[in-house]
C-alpha positions as CSV (number, residue, x, y, z in Angstrom):
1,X,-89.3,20.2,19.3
2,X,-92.6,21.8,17.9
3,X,-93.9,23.2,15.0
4,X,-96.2,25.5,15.1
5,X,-98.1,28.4,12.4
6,X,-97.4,32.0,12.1
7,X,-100.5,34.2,12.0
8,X,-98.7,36.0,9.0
9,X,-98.1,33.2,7.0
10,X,-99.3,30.1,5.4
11,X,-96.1,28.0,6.2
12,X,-95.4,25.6,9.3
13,X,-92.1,26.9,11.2
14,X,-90.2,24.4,13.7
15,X,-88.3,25.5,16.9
16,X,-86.0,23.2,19.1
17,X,-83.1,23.5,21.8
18,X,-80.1,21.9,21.4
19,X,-77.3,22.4,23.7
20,X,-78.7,25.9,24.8
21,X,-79.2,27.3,21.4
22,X,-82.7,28.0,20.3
23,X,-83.3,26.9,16.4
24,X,-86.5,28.1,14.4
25,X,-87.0,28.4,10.9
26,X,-89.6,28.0,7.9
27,X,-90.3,24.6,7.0
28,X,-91.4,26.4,3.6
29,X,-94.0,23.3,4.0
30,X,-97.6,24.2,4.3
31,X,-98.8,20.6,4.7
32,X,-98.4,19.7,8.8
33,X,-96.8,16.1,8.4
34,X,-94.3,17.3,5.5
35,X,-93.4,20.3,7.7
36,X,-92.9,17.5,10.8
37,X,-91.0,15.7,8.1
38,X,-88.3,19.0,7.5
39,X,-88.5,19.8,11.2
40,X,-86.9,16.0,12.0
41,X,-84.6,16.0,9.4
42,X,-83.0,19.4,10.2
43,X,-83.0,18.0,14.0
44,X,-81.2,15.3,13.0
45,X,-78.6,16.7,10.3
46,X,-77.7,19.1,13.4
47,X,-77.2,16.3,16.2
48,X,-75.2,14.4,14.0
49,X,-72.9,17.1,13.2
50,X,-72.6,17.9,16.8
51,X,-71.6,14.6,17.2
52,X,-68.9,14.6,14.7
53,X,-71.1,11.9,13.3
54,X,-72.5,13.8,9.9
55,X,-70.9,14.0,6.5
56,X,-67.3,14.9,6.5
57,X,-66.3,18.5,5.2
58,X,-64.1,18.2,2.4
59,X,-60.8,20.0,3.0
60,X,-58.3,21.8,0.4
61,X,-55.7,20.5,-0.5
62,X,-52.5,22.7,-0.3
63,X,-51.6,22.2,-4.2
64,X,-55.2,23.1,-4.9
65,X,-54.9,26.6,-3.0
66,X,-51.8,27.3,-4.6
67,X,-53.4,27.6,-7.6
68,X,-56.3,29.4,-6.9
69,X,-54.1,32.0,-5.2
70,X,-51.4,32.7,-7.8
71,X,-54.5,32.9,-10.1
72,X,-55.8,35.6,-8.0
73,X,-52.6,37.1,-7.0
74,X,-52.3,37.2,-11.1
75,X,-55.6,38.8,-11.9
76,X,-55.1,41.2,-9.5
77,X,-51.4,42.1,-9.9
78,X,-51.5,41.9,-13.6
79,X,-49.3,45.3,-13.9
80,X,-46.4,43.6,-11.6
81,X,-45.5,40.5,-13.5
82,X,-42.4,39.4,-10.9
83,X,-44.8,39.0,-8.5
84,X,-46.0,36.1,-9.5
85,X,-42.7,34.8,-11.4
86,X,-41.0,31.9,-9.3
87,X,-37.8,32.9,-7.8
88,X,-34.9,30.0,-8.4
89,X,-35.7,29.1,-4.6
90,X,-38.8,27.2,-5.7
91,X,-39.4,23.9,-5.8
92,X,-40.1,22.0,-8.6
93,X,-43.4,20.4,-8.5
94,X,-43.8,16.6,-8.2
């Protein structure tokens, strides 16, 4: 890893390989050992996701998606109101 200066600005930038893809970004630090600081930490957030080791994604739930899409099918089928009745087929919930 290494940070280095662009001539065009007054930030510190850090560039890295990991797994054959090329990472560089703005530090947005203009201080050298804050912008090693950011360069490390973004290192290491991105091994430990690439070893399944980071923070775990939260995932939907299916009930939780439901509702967001009748409320969209709703919104956006206001003019068809069946569309969102449910038929006698449905479940109740639990």
């Amino acid at each position: 890893m290494r940070i280095y200066k662009s001539n065009s600005s007054s930030f510190w930038y850090y560039e890295f390989v990991l797994n054959g893809t090329r990472y560089h970004k703005s530090t947005r630090m203009k201080n050298e050992r804050e912008a090693l600081k950011v360069a490390n930490a973004a290192f290491t957030a991105l091994v430990k996701g690439e070893a399944g080791i980071g923070e775990p994604k939260s995932v939907p739930t299916l009930r939780g998606f439901r509702e967001d899409f009748i409320t969209a099918v709703r919104a956006e089928k206001q003019d068809k109101p069946k569309t969102t009745t449910p038929s006698t087929t449905d479940r109740p919930e639990r």
